[in-house]
C-alpha positions in Angstrom: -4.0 7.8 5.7 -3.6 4.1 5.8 -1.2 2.5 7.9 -0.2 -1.5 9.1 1.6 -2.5 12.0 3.3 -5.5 11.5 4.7 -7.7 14.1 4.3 -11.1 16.0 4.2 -9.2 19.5 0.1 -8.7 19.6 0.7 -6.0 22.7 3.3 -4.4 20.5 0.4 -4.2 17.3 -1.8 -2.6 19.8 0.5 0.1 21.1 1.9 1.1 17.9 -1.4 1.0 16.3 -2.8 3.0 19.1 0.1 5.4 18.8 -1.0 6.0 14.9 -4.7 6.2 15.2 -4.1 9.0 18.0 -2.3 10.8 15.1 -4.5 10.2 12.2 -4.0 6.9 10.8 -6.3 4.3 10.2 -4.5 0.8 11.2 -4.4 -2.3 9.8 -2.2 -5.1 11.6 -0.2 -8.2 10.6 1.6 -11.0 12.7 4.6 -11.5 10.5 5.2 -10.7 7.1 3.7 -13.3 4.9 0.2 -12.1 6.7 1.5 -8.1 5.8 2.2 -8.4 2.2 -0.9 -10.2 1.5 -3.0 -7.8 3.1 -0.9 -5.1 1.1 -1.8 -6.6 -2.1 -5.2 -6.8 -1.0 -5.4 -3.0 -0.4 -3.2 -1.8 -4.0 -6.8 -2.3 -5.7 -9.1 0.0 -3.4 -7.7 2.1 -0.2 -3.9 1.5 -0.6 -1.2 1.5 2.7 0.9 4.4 2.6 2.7 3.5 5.8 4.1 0.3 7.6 5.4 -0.2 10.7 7.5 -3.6 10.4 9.6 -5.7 13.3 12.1 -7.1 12.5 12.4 -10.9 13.9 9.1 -12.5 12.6 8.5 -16.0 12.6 7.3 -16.8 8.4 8.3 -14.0 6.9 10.8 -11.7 8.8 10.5 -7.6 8.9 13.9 -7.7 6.3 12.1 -10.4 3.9 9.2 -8.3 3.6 11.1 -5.0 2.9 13.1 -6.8 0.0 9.7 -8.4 -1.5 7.8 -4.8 -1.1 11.1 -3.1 -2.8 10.6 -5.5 -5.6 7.3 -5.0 -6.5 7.0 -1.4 -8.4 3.2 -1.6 -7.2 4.4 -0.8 -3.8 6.5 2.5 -5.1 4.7 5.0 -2.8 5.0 2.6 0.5 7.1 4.4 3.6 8.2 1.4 5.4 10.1 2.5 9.1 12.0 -0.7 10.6 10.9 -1.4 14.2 13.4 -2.8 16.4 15.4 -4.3 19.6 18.4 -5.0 16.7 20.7 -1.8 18.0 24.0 -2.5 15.8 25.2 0.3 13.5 25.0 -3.3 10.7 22.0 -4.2 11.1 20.5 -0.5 10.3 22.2 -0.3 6.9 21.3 -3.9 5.9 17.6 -2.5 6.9 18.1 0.6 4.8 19.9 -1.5 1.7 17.2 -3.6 1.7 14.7 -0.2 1.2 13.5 0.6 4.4 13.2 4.6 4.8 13.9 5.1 8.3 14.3 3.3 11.2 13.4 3.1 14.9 14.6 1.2 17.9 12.1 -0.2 20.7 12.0 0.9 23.3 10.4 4.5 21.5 8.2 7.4 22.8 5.1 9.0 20.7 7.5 12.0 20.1 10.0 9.7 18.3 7.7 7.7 15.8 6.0 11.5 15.3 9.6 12.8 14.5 10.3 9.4 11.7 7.1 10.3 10.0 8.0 13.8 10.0 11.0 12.7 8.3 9.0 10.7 5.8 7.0 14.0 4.7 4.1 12.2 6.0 1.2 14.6 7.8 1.2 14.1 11.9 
């Protein structure tokens, strides 16, 4: 399964692409979300993503922006998109999950908890 890893911390790419490689994926990564969504386009034609891993506070394109412009493109439909972040407040997860996201984990996280999202997703671990 294809996966990206989308944020502007290059240590945090690493682990979390580490993290999903260990478990099956392969891993593309992104520094913000202008960089992610052209990449995602790139792949619709050939080996599609089914997975993204997206922070939220991004310079360019934030994590939120690029859930709403992924929701509004029905090419995307089969995307699971898990929001990956420091923001802790009970608001800032539903305005995450309004704007499509399918689940949602806070940093600091362990191997068990991003196994126990995908899980969630119905995605194989």
């Amino acid at each position: 399964m294809q996966a990206i890893v989308v944020d502007d911390s290059r240590a945090m790419r690493m682990l979390m692409g580490r993290l999903l490689k260990d478990i099956g994926f392969e891993v593309a990564e992104a520094g913000d979300g202008s960089e992610a969504l052209d990449s995602l386009r790139e792949r619709l034609a050939g080996n599609p993503v089914q997975l993204a891993l997206v922070d939220w506070n991004m310079p360019e394109m934030s994590g939120i922006e690029l859930v709403e412009a992924v929701r509004s493109d029905p090419s995307f439909a089969g995307l699971r998109i898990v929001m990956v972040t420091t923001e802790t407040e009970l608001s800032q997860v539903s305005r995450a999950l309004d704007a499509g996201a399918d689940e949602y984990l806070m940093k600091p996280f362990t191997r068990d908890d991003v196994v126990g999202k995908l899980e969630l997703l119905g995605l194989p671990v």
